[in-house]
C-alpha positions in Angstrom: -31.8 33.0 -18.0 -30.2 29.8 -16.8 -30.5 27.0 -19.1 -30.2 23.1 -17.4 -30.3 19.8 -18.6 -32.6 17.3 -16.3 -33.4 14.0 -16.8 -36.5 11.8 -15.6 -36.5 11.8 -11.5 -33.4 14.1 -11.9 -34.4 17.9 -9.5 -33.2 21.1 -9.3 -33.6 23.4 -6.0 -34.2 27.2 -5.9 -33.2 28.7 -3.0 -33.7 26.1 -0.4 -37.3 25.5 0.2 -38.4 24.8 -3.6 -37.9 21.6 -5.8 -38.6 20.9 -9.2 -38.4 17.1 -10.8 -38.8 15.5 -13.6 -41.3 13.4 -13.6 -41.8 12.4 -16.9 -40.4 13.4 -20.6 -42.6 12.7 -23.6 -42.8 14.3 -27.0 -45.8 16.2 -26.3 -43.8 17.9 -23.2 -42.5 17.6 -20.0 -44.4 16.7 -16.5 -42.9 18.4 -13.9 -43.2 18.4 -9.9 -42.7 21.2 -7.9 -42.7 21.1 -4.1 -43.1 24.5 -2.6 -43.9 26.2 0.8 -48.0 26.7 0.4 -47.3 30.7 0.2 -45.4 30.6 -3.0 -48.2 31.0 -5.8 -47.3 28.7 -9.0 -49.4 29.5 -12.1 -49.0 28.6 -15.6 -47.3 31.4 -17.8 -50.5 31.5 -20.0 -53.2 32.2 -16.8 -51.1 34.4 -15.6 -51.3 36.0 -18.7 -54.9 35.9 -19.1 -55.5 36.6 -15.5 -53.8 40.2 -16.2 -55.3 40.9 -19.6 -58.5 40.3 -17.5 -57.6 42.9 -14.6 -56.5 45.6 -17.7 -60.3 44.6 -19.0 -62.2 45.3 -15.9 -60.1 48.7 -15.3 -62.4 51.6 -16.2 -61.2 53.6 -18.9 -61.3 57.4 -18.1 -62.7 58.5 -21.1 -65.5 56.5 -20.9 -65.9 57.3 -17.2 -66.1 61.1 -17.4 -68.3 60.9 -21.0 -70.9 58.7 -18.6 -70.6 61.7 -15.8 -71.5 64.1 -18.7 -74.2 62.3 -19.7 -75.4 62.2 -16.0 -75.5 65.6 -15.4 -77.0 66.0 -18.8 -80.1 64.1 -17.2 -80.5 65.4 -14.3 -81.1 69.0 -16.0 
């Protein structure tokens, strides 16, 4: 992990098509910019979070999927 000091309207670059500036510093946190190429999805740490604990939830579970087949087949005989 690479640890930098930045100051308001100070930037860093990563690689050479993304910017990130300061824009301001407050005590409640920090407002950044970040100029990127439109391809380049930036999220939030927490929704990406939530957006996988939300795939996990919508996976079926096996167990429950083969129990439900057994109870089908129960039905139909």
């Amino acid at each position: 992990m690479l640890i930098l000091r930045r100051k308001k309207n100070e930037s860093l670059l990563i690689g050479d098509n993304i910017r990130i500036t300061v824009i301001d510093c407050g005590g409640d946190g920090v407002r950044l910019a970040i100029d990127a190429p439109k391809q380049i999805s930036i999220l939030r740490e927490e929704l990406s979070e939530a957006e996988q604990s939300n795939k996990i939830a919508l996976a079926p579970n096996m167990d429950s999927v083969l129990a439900l087949q057994s109870i089908l087949k129960q039905k139909k005989n």
